[in-house]
C-alpha positions as CSV (number, residue, x, y, z in Angstrom):
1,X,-51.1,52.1,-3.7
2,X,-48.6,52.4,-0.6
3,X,-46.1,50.2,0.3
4,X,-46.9,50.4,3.7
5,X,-49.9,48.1,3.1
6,X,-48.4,45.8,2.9
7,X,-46.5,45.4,6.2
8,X,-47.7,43.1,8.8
9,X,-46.1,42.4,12.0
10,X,-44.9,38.4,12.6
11,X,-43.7,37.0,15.6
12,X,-40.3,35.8,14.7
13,X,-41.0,32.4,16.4
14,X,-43.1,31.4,13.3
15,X,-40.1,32.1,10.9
16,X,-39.9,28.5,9.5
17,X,-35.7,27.5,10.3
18,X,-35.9,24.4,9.2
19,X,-38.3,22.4,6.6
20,X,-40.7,19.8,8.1
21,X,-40.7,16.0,7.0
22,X,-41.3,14.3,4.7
23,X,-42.3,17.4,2.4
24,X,-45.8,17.2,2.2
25,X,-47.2,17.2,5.7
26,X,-46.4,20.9,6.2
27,X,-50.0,22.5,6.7
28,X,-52.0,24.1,4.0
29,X,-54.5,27.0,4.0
30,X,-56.9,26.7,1.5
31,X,-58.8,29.8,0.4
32,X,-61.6,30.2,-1.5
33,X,-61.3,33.6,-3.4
34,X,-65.3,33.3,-4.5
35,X,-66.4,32.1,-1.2
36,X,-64.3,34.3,0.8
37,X,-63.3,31.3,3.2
38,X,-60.5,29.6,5.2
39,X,-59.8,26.2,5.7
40,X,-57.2,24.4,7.5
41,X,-55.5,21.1,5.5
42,X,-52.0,19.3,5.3
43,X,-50.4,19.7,1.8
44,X,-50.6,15.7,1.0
45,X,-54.4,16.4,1.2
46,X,-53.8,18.7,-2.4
47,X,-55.5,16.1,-4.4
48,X,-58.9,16.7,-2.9
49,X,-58.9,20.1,-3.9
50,X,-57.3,19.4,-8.0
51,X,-59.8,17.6,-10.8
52,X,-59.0,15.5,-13.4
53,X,-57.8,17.9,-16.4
54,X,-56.5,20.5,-14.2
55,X,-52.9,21.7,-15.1
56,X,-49.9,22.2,-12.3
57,X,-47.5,24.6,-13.8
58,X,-44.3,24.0,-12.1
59,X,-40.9,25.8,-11.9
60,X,-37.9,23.1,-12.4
61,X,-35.1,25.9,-12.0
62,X,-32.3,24.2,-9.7
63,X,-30.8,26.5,-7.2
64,X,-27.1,26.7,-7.9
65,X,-24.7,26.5,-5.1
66,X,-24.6,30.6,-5.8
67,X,-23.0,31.6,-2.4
68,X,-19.0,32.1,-3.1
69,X,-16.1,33.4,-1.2
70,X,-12.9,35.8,-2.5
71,X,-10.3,37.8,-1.1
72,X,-9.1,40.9,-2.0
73,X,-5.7,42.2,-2.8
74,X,-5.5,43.7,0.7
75,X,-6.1,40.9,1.9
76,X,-9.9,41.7,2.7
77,X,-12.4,39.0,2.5
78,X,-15.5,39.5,0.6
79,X,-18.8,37.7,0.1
80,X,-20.1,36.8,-3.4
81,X,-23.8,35.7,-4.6
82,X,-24.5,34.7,-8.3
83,X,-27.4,36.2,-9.4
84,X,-27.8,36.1,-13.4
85,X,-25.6,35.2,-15.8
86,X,-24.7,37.4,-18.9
87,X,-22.9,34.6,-20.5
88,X,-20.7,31.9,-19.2
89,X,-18.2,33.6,-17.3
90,X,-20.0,36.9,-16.8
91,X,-22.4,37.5,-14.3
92,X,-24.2,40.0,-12.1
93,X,-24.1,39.7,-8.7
94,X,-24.6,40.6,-4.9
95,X,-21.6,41.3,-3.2
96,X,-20.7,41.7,0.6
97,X,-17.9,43.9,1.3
98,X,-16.1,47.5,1.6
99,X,-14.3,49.1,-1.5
100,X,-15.3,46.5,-4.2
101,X,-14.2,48.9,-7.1
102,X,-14.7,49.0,-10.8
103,X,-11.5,46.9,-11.7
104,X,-10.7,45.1,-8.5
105,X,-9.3,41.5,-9.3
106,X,-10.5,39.0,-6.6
107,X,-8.8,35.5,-5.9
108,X,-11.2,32.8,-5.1
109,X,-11.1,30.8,-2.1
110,X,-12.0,27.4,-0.8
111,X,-15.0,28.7,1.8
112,X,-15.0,31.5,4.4
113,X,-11.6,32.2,5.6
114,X,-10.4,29.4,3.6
115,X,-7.2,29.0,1.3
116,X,-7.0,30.3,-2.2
117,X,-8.6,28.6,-4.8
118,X,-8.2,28.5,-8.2
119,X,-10.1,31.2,-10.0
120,X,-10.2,34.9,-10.0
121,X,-13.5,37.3,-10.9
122,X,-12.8,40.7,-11.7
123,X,-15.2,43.9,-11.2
124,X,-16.1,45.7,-14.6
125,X,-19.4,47.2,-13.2
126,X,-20.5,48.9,-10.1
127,X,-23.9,49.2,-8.9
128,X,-25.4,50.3,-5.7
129,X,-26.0,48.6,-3.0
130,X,-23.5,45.6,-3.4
131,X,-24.8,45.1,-7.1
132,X,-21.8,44.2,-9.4
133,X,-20.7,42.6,-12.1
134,X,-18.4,39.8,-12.4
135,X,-15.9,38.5,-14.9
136,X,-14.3,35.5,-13.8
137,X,-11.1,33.4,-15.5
138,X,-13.5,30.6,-16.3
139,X,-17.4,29.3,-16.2
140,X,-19.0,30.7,-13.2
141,X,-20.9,27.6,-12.5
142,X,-18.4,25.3,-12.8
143,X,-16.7,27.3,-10.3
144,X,-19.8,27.2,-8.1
145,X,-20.0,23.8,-8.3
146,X,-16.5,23.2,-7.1
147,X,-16.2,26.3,-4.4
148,X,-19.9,27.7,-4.2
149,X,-22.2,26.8,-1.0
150,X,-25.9,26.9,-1.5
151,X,-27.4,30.2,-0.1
152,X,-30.0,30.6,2.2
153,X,-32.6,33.7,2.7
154,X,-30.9,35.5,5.7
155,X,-33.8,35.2,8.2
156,X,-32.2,31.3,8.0
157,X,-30.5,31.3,10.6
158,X,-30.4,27.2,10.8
159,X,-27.2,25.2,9.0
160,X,-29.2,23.2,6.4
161,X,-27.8,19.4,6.8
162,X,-29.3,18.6,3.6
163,X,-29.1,20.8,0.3
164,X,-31.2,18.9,-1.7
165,X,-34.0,19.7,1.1
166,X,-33.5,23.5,-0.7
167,X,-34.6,22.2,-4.4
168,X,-37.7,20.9,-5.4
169,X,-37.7,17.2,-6.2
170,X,-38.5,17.7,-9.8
171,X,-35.6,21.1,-9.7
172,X,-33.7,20.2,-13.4
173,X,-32.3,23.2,-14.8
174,X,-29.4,25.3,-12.9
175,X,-29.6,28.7,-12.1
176,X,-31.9,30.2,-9.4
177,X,-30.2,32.0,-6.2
178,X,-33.3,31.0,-4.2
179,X,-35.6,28.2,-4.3
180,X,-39.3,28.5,-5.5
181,X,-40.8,27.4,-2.1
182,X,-43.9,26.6,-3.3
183,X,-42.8,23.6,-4.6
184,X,-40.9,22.2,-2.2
185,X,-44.2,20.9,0.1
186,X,-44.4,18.0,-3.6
187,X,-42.8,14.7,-2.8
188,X,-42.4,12.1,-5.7
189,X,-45.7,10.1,-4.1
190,X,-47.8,12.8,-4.5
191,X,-46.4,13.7,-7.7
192,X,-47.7,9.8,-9.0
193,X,-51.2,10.5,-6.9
194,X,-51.9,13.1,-9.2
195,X,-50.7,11.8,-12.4
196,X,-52.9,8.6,-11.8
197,X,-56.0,10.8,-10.7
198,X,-55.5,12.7,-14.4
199,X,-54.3,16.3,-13.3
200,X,-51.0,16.8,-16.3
201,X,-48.2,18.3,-15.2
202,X,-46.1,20.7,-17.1
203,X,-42.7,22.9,-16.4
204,X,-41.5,26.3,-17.0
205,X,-37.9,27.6,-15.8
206,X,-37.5,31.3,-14.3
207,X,-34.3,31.1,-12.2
208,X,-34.8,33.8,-9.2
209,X,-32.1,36.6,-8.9
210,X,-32.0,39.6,-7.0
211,X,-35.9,40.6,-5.8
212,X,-36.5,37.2,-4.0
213,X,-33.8,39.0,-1.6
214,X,-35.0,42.9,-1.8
215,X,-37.8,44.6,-0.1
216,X,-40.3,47.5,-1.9
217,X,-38.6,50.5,-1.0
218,X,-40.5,53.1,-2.7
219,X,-43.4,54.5,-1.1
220,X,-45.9,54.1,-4.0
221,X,-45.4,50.5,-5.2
222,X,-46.4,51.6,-8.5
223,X,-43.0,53.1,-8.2
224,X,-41.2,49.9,-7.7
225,X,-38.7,48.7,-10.3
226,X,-38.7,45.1,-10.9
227,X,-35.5,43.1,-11.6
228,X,-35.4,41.3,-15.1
229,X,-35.5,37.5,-14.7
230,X,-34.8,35.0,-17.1
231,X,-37.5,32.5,-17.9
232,X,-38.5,29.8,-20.7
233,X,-42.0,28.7,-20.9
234,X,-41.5,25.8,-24.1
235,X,-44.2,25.4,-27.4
236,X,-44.9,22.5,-26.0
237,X,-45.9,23.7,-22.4
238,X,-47.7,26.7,-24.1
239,X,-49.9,24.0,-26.1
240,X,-50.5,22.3,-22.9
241,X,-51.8,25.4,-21.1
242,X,-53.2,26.4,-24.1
243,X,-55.5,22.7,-24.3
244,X,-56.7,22.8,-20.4
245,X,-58.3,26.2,-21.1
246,X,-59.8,25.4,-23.7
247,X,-61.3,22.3,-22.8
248,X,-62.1,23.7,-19.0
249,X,-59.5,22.9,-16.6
250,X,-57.7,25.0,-14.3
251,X,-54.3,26.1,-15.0
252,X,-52.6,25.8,-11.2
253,X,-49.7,27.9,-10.9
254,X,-47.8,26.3,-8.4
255,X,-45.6,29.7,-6.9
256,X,-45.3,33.2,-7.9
257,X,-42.6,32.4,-10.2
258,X,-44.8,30.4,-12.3
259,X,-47.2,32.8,-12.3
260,X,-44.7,35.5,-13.8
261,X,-43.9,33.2,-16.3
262,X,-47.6,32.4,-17.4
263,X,-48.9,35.8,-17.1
264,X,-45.6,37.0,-19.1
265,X,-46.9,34.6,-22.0
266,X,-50.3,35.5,-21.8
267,X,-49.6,39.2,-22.7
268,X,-47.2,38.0,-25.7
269,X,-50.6,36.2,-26.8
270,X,-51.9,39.3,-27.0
271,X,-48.9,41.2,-29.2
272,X,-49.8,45.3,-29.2
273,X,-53.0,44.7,-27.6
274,X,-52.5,44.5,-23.7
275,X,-56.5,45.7,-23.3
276,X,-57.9,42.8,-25.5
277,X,-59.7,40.0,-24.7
278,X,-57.3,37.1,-26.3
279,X,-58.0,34.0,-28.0
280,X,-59.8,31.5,-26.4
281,X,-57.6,28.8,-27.7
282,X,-54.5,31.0,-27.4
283,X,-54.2,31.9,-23.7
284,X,-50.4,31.9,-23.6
285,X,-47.7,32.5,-26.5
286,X,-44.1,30.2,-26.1
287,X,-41.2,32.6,-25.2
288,X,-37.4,32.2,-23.8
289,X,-36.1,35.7,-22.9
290,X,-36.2,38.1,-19.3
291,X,-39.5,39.4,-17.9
292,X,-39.7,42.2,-15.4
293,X,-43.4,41.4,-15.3
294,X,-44.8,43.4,-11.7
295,X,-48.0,42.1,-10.9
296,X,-49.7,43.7,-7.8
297,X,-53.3,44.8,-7.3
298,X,-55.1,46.2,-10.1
299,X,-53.3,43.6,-12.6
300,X,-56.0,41.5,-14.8
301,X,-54.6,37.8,-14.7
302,X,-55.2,36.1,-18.5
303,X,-53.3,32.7,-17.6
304,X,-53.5,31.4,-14.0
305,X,-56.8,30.1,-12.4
306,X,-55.6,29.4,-9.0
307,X,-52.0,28.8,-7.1
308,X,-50.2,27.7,-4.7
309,X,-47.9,29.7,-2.7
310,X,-46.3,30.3,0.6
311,X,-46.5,32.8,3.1
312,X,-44.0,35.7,2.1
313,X,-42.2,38.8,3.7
314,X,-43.8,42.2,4.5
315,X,-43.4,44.9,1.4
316,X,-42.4,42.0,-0.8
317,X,-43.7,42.3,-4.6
318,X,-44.4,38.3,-3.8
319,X,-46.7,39.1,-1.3
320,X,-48.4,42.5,-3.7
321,X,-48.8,39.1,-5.8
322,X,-50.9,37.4,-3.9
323,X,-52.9,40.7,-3.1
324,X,-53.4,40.9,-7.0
325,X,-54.9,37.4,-7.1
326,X,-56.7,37.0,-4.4
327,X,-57.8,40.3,-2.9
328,X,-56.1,42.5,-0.4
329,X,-58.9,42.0,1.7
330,X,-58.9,38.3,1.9
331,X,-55.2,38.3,2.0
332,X,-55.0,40.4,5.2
333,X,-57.8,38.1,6.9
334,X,-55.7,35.0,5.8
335,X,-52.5,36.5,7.0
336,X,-54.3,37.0,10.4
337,X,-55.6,33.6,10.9
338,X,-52.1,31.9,9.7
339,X,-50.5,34.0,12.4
340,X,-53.3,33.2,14.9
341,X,-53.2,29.5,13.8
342,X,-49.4,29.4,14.1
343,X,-48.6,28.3,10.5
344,X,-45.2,28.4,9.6
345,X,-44.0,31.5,7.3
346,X,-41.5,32.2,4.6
347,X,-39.2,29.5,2.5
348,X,-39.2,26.5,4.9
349,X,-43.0,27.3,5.9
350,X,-46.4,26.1,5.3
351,X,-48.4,26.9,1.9
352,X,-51.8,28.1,0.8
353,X,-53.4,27.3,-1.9
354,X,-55.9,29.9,-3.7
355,X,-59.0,28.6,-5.8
């Protein structure tokens, strides 16, 4: 399948800048996948659409303040972005700057043009394209923490005033370089709406790295090479997905990340047998480790029975996601009618949600 099918053209004006309040009155596309139809909601109207028994899977990842600055010993200034940790102090990353070498020491600063700061990072890796990897004097995150600035996709062209408005209210466990922007559109209220109407809630970590920021650049997507990412989906989250199956309720994936993580279970249910049907009252296996899961059309979902998602960048493998779930078909037409109906697009935008 081409790439190039999945380009669209968007007026830039509908490039969300800024995230609407309070969270849940962004506007929400609901699409019937059976029915083949569009209809136009707010988010905070989610609970008419979710039954009693249904499951939300949601990502709690917290996006760390990733975004750091160093200076080289010419005096250079670079830009650095966290983007997976090896172990405490060693970490791959994205960084911005000319002749980053293989065993360049870089001092740490207080900001962008700012004074030194405690902390160096030195380069024992060199990828392409601004990929390298990091050894600093001392925990990364504690570093980020003290000198790190959260990042923003770079079609933000908006200073955030609030961070927090970047993280999900229920965001727990540090880690991500980008938000899952799905479920930012959830405020606590709603959370307790559906609660008390009897739709469980359960939580999965994959902390977003590197793709979230990269196009497909091959020509064939089948060609694409997916970045790992590390993810956790618990025993007892497992049993929880495992239960709503089996006593028929949906499992609602709410973003592509949760859906990586589900689907990524579901074929460790299955061991050495990717073609079998499963067990009906073992949909999803536990698991902590990476997945470079690439789902795109063609790929048989075992876990997720519908989702809730933004709207995402051309020749992204989050939008080949979508095609994969819903239909390229019905994805196009929905794409159309967003841009016709002047939804909001990409991190800070509106949502859909996919039955």
């Amino acid at each position: 399948m081409k790439t190039a099918d999945f380009d669209y053209e968007l007026p830039q004006e509908l490039i969300a800048q800024t995230p609407v309040e309070p969270r849940d009155s962004s506007r929400l596309m609901v699409v019937d996948r059976a029915a083949g139809t569009l209809a136009h909601h707010v988010f905070c109207d989610l609970p008419s659409f979710l039954r009693p028994g249904d499951l939300l899977a949601c990502n709690e990842s917290r996006v760390i303040p990733a975004r750091l600055f160093a200076r080289k010993p010419t005096g250079g200034q670079v830009e650095i972005l966290l983007l997976r940790a090896r172990s405490e102090q060693v970490w791959e990353t994205l960084v911005r700057g000319r002749g980053v070498r293989e065993g360049l020491r870089l001092r740490l600063l207080n900001g962008p043009g700012g004074e030194p700061a405690e902390g160096t990072a030195e380069v024992v890796e060199a990828g392409e394209r601004g990929l390298r990897v990091l050894a600093f004097d001392r925990p990364a995150l504690a570093l980020a923490e003290t000198l790190g600035q959260t990042p923003l996709p770079p079609y933000i062209h908006t200073p955030l005033r609030d961070s927090e408005r970047y993280q999900t209210v229920y965001a727990r466990t540090p880690g991500s370089a980008a938000a899952p922007t799905a479920g930012l559109h959830f405020t606590p209220e709603l959370l307790h709406v559906l609660r008390e109407m009897g739709v469980r809630l359960a939580w999965i970590t994959l902390h977003i790295g590197l793709d979230t920021f990269r196009p497909v650049d091959e020509e064939q997507i089948e060609n694409h090479r997916i970045h790992t990412e590390y993810c956790v989906l618990s025993p007892e989250t497992a049993e929880q997905v495992n239960r709503t199956r089996l006593e028929g309720g949906r499992v609602v994936a709410v973003g592509t990340t949760a859906v990586r993580v589900l689907e990524t279970a579901a074929l460790r249910a299955l061991g050495s047998e990717p073609q079998a049907e499963g067990c009906p009252w073992r949909s999803v296996a536990a698991f902590e480790g990476e997945t470079d899961l690439f789902i795109y059309p063609g790929f048989r979902f075992r876990a997720v029975d519908a989702m809730i998602t933004n709207f995402h960048l051309p020749r992204s493998t989050l939008l080949m996601l979508v095609a994969a779930f819903c239909g390229k078909e019905l994805l196009d037409r929905a794409y159309q009618e967003a841009i016709r109906q002047r939804y909001r697009f990409y991190s800070f935008g509106d949502a859909m949600l996919l039955l």
